[in-house]
C-alpha positions as CSV (number, residue, x, y, z in Angstrom):
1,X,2.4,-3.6,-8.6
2,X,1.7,-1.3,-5.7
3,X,1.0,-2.5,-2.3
4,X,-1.5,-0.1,0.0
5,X,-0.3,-0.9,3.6
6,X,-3.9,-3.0,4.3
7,X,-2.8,-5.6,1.9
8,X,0.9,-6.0,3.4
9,X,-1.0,-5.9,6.6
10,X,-2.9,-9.1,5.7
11,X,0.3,-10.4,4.3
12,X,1.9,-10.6,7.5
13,X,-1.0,-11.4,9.7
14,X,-1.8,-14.3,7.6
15,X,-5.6,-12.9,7.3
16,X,-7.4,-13.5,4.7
17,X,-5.9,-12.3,1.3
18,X,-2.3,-12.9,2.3
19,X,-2.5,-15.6,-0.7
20,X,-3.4,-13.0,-2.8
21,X,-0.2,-10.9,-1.6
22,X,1.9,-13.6,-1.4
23,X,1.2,-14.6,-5.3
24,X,1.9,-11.0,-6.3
25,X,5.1,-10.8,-4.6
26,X,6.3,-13.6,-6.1
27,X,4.9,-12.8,-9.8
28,X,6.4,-9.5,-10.4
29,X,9.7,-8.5,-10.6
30,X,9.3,-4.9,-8.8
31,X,6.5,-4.7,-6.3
32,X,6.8,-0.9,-4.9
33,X,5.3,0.6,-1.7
34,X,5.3,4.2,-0.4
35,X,7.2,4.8,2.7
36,X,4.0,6.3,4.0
37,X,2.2,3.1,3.8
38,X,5.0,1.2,5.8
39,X,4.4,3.6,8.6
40,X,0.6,2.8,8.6
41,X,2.3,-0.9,9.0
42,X,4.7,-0.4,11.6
43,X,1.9,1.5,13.1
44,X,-0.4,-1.2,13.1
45,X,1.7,-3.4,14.9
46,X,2.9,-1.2,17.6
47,X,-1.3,-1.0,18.1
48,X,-1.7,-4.6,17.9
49,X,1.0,-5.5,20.4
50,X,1.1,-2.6,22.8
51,X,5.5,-3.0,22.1
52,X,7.0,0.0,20.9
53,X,9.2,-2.6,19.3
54,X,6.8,-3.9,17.6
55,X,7.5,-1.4,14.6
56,X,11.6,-2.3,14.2
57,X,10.7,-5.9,14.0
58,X,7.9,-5.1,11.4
59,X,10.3,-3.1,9.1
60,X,12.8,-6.0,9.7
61,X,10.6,-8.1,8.1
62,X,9.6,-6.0,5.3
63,X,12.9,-5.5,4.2
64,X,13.4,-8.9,3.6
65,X,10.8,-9.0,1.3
66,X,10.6,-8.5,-2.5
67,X,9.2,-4.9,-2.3
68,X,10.9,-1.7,-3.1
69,X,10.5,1.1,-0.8
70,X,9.5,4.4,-2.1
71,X,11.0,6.8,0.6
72,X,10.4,10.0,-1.7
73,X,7.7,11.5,-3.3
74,X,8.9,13.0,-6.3
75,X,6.6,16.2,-7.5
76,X,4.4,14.2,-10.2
77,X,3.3,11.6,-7.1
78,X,3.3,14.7,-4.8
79,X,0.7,16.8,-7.1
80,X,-1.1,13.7,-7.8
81,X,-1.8,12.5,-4.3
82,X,-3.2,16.1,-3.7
83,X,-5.7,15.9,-6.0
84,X,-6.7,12.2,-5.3
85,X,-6.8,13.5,-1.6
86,X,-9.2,16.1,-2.5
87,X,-11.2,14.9,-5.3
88,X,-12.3,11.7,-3.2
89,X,-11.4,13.0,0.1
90,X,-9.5,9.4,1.1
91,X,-6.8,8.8,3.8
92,X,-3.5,10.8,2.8
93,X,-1.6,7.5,2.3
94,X,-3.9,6.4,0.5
95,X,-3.8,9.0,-2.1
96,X,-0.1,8.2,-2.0
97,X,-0.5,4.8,-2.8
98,X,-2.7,5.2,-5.4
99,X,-0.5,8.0,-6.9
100,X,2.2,5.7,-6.9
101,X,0.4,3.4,-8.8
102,X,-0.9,6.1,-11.1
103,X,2.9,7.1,-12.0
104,X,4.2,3.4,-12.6
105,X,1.4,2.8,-14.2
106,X,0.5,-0.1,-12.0
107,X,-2.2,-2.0,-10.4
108,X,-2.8,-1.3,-7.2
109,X,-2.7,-4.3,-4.6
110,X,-5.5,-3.6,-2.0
111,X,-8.6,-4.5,0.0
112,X,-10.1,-0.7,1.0
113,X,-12.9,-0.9,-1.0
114,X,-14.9,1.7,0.9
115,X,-11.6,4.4,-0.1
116,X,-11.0,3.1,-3.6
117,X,-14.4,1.5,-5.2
118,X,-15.1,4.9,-6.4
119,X,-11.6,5.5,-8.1
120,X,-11.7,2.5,-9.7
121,X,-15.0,3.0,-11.2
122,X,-13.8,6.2,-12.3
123,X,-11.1,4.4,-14.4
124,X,-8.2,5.8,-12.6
125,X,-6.0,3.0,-12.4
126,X,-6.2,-0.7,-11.9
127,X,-6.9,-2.4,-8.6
128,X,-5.5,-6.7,-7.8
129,X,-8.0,-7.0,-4.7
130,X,-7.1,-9.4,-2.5
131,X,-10.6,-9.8,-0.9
């Protein structure tokens, strides 16, 4: 599985979905994340909380979860998240993720319905919604 950074966001807010996350991460062996998406993460907390600090503690947490950190984007992810990116004009780390998932041929773990209802009725890969 992929995780977009909205669903790890839930995760760790305990919002709703984080059962969903929380399930996946303990089903699969290899759950991977773009390193992109964990600076929409570290981001969101540092907006949150208003402490620049806020971000270290974030990624602290992170690593000492089940998730593999993708922290290159190899040419195949690269090209893809281009055309994603322009094809349905979504965030940039969003066409990451999604790439990502394309390459490992994995679902992708996510609740941004309004970026990726329209990929996934195009068939482009498969989606574990958490909400």
């Amino acid at each position: 599985m992929v995780l977009d950074a909205c669903a790890l966001i839930a995760f760790l807010n305990d919002e709703p979905g984080a059962d969903v996350v929380a399930a996946a991460l303990q089903a699969v062996p290899v759950v991977e994340m773009a390193a992109i998406n964990l600076l929409e993460i570290a981001y969101d907390a540092v907006r949150r909380s208003g402490q620049p600090d806020s971000a270290r503690d974030v990624l602290e947490t992170v690593r000492h979860l089940s998730i593999s950190i993708r922290r290159d984007i190899d040419d195949d992810v690269l090209e893809m998240a281009a055309h994603f990116k322009a094809r349905f004009r979504i965030s940039l780390a969003d066409s990451v993720a999604l790439a990502v998932a394309v390459v490992c041929d994995a679902p992708l773990v996510t609740c941004d319905h309004h970026e990726f209802d329209a990929i996934e009725a195009a068939g482009i890969t498969r989606f574990l919604w958490i909400r």
